[in-house]
C-alpha positions, 0 to 999 in steps of 0.5 A, a space after each residue: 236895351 230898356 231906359 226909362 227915366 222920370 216916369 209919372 202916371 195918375 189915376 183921377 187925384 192918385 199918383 201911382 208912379 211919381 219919377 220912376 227910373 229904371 233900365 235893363 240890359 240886354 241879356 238880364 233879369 231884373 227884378 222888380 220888387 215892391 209892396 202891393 200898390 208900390 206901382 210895379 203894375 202900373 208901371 208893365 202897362 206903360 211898358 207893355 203900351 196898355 196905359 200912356 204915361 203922364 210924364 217921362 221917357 223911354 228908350 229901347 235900344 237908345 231909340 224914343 219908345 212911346 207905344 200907342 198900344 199893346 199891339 205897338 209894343 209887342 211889335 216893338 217886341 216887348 211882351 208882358 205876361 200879366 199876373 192875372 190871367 188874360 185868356 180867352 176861355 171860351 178858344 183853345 190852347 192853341 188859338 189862345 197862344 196865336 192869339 194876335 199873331 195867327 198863322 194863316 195862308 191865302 188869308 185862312 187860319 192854317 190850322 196844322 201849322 198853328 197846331 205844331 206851333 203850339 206843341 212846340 212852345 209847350 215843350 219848351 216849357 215841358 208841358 207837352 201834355 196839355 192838349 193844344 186843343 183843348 178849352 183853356 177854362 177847362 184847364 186847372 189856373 197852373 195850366 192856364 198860366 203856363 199858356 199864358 207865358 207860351 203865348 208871350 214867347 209866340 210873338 218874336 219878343 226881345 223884352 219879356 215882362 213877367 208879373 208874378 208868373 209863378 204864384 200859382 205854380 208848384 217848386 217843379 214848375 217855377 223851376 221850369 219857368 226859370 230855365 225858360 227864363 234863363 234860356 232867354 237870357 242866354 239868347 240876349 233878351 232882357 226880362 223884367 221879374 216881379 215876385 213878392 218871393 226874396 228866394 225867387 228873385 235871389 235865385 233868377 235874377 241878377 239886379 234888382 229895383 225897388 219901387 215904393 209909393 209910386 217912385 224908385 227908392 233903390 237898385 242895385 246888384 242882388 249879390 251885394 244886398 241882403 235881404 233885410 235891405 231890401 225888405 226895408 226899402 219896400 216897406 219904408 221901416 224895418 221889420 223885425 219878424 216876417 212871422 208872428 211869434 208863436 206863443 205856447 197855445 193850449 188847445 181847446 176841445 176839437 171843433 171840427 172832425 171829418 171821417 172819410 171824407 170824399 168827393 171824386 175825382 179830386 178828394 179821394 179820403 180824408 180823415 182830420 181833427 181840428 181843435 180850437 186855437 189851433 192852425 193846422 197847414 195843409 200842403 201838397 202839390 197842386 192838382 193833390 186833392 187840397 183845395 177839393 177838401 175845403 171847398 168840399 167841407 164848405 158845400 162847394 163840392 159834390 161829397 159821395 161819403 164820409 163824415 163831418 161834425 162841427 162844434 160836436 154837431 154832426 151835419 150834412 156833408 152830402 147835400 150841405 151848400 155855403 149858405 148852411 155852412 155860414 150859419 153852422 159856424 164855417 168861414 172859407 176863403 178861396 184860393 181865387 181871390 178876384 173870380 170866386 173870393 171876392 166881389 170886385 164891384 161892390 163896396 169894401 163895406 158890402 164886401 166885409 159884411 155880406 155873410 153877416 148882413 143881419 147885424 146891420 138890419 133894422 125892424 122890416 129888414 131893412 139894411 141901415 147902411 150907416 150901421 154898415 159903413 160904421 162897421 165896416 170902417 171898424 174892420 178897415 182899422 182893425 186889419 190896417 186895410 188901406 181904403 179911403 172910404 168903405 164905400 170904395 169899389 174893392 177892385 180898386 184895392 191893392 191885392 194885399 188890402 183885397 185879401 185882407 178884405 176877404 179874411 175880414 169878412 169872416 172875422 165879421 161873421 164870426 166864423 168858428 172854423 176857417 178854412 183859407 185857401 192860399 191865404 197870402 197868394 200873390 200879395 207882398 212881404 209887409 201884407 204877407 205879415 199882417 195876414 200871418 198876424 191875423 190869421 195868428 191873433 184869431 188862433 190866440 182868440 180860440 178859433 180853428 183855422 185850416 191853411 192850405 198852402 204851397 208855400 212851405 215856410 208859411 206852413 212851418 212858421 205859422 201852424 201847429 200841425 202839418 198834413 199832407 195830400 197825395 192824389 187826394 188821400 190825406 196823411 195823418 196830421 202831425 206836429 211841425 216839429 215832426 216834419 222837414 221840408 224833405 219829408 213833406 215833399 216826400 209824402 206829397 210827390 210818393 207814389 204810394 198815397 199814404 194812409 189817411 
C-alpha cells in the first residue's frame, strides 16, 4: 500500500533521513523503532505532508505520492496521530475530533450531528465517558490522547501513523488502543507503529524497521527476531543490561518523612519515609493520586494537611512554593517534559543551571555566562547529552537528551531529594538506560530519589521499595522483593483503598 524508497530530508547542515526505504501492506502493522533522533518523526511528517523530502520517492497503491500538505495527505487518507499532543485547548471534545472535517449543512455546523459523531468515535475506542462537550485542556493528558486518535479515525483514513500513542496510557487503556488497532487491520488499513517499548511492538505488530542516524539499518518479520537483535540494531552495539546492576546499598538516616499528607481532590493521605540512597518506586494508575503527591511535596499543589520534614527539618507543607523547596534541598522533575519540565527556547546552558544560577555569579550579581557555558559543558559530558554547543536551543534535542537535561538540572543544583515524575517517558531504549544509570549512580552517591512510574519493570529493576496509590491513599512501602507485578496491580485497581 505504502512504498517509500531513497527518502533524504536535511535540516540546515544535519541530515536527519539519509536513504530511507520502507513499505507497509495493507491490512499490517509495521513497527517502526529506533533511538530518539534516529529519524523516525521526521520521517511521519514527510508521510503525513507536514514537511517535503529532499530526495526520494513514495507510492501509495503504486501511484506517485508527493503531499503538498497535511490537508493532501489526509485526502490521501493517510493520518498521523502525533506523540505530543496537537489540540486545540481552548475547543471542545467534539470540535477538536471534526477539527478539518466538520460536518455542516447549508454552509453551518450541525452540531447534533457532529455531537453523535463524536459518541460514536469514543465508544469505539471505550471512552464513552468523556464528555463531547467539554474543553480538551480541562481533560487529564490520557484523555487528551484518546481525542487525539478519535480525531484521526474521524477522517476516511486508509493509513494510520501512530507516534508513541500509548506513553501516557495505563496497560488498560494500551489494550483499548491495540483492539482499535487490530480492528483497523482486520478492515485492510495499514498502520505505521512507533514505540520505544520491545513488549508493545511484539505484542500488535507483525513486521518491523529499524532506523539508525537517519538511515534503514534492518526489517524484518518480529516472530523470527529477538529482542537483542533489534536493540543492537537501534543503538549501533550490543548492550549488556537494560538496567544498572544493583549493588547491596546500606541506606543512610531518613531524609525525607511525610505524615498525612493531602491535597484534595487528587491526594487523599500519604504517609512515607525516604532514606539516603535509597530509590523508592511509586506506582499506581493514572489519575491515582501519584503525580498530586509530588507536585504537592514540590509547593505545586494546594496541601490542607499533614506533615513534611526534610533532612530532620520540618517545613512548611501549607504554603511551600518551588522556590522554598529548591533551597531546602528538594529537586522535581515533571511527568510533562516540554509544557512544564523544561523550557524549549532557551539554552541547554540555561536550561541545566537555571535552579543554581548563584554558581556562576560575579561580584554585583552578575551572570558570568563563560562560567555558564563552562559548567554546563561539564554536565553535557558527564550525562553523554548529545548537544553541539550549550548554547543550542534545548528544543532542538532529541527527547532522550531533553529529559537528561532536565535530570541534570537537579544534579547541578545539587538536590538531596528527588522527585522524578515518569523519568523515561517517551524516549528510547539506549536513553532509557542511561537515565537508569543516573538516576542509579545518584542513590550510589548518598541521594534519595522517589520515581513514579507506570512502567512496572522500571520499578522493579531499579528501586529498593515499592508503594502503591489507589484513589489518592498510599499503601505502605515495601521492599521489591515482597511484591510481584499481580500484587501491585491488585492494590492499585482494589476498590478498597488500602491503608496508608
Amino acid at each position: 500500500m505504502l512504498d517509500v524508497s531513497g527518502i533524504i530530508r536535511r535540516f540546515g547542515a544535519t541530515t536527519a533521513l539519509d536513504g530511507v526505504d520502507f513499505s507497509v501492506r495493507a491490512g499490517e502493522v509495521h513497527a517502526l523503532v529506533g533511538e530518539n533522533g534516529a529519524g523516525k518523526s521526521t520521517l511521519m511528517n514527510v508521510l503525513s505532508g507536514a514537511i517535503r523530502p529532499d530526495a526520494g520517492t513514495m507510492r501509495v497503491d503504486g501511484r506517485p505520492y508527493a503531499p503538498a500538505s497535511a490537508l493532501d495527505a489526509r485526502r490521501t487518507g493517510i493520518t498521523l496521530i502525533h506523540q505530543e499532543l496537537s489540540l486545540a485547548p481552548h475547543l471542545t471534545v467534539t470540535e477538536n475530533i471534526l477539527l478539518g472535517a466538520e460536518v455542516a449543512r447549508w454552509g453551518w455546523i450541525d452540531h447534533a450531528e457532529s455531537r453523535r459523531r463524536s459518541v460514536a468515535l469514543l465508544e469505539r475506542l471505550d471512552h464513552a465517558d468523556l464528555d463531547p462537550d467539554t474543553r480538551v485542556g480541562e481533560l487529564s493528558l490520557p484523555a487528551q490522547q484518546v481525542v487525539e486518535i478519535c480525531r484521526a479515525l474521524a477522517a476516511d483514513t486508509r493509513i494510520v501513523l501512530m507516534d508513541e500513542p500509548t506513553s501516557r496510557f495505563q496497560r488498560e487503556d494500551v489494550d483499548r488502543v491495540f483492539r482499535l488497532v487490530r480492528q483497523l487491520a482486520s478492515r485492510g488499513i495499514a498502520v505505521v507503529y512507533i514505540s520505544h517499548f520491545l513488549e508493545e511492538v511484539r505484542e500488535i505488530a507483525d513486521r518491523y524497521t529499524v532506523l539508525r542516524d537517519g538511515r534503514t539499518v534492518d526489517t524484518g518479520v518480529l516472530s523470527a527476531t529477538s529482542d537483542e537483535q533489534i536493540v543492537t540494531q537501534m543503538v549501533g552495539r550490543e548492550m549488556a543490561r537494560r538496567f544498572p546492576e544493583r549493588p547491596p546499598r546500606t541506606l543512610g538516616d531518613v531524609v525525607l518523612s511525610v505524615t498525612d499528607l493531602a491535597a484534595p481532590p487528587g491526594l487523599v493521605r500519604a504517609s512515607v519515609e525516604l532514606r539516603r540512597g535509597e530509590i523508592l518506586g511509586i506506582a499506581g494508575l493514572v489519575g491515582s493520586g501519584r503525580t498530586e503527591l509530588v507536585r504537592a511535596l514540590f509547593g505545586l499543589g494546594g496541601v490542607t494537611s499533614g506533615q513534611v520534614v526534610v533532612g530532620g527539618r520540618a517545613i512548611d507543607a501549607h504554603r511551600g512554593r518551588p522556590a522554598t523547596r529548591l533551597r531546602e534541598g528538594l529537586g522535581y522533575v515533571s511527568e510533562d517534559r516540554k509544557g512544564e519540565g523544561l523550557a524549549l527556547p532557551l539554552s541547554v546552558a540555561d536550561n541545566l543551571t537555571a535552579t543554581r544560577l548563584a554558581a556562576f555569579s560575579r561580584r554585583g550579581g552578575w551572570l558570568d555566562l563563560d562560567a555558564q557555558r563552562d559548567g554546563a559543558r561539564r554536565w553535557i559530558d558527564a550525562l553523554s547529552i548529545r548537544a553541539r554547543s550549550p548554547d543550542d536551543a534545548v528544543r532542538t534535542l532529541s527527547g532522550g537528551n531533553q529529559q537528561k537535561v532536565a535530570i541534570g538540572r537537579l544534579l547541578h543544583q545539587d538536590a538531596e531529594v528527588l522527585l522524578l515524575d515518569e523519568p523515561t517517558r517517551g524516549i528510547d531504549i539506549g536513553s532509557k538506560a542511561q537515565v537508569y544509570e543516573i538516576i542509579s549512580r545518584c542513590a550510589e552517591d548518598g541521594k534519595a530519589v522517589l520515581v513514579v512510574s507506570s512502567y512496572l519493570p522500571e520499578l522493579f529493576e531499579l528501586c529498593d521499595r515499592i508503594a502503591v496509590m489507589n484513589r489518592g491513599r498510599l499503601s505502605p512501602a515495601r521492599p521489591v522483593s515482597e511484591w510481584t507485578p499481580e500484587s501491585v496491580l491488585e492494590v492499585a485497581i482494589t476498590a478498597a483503598s488500602p491503608t496508608a
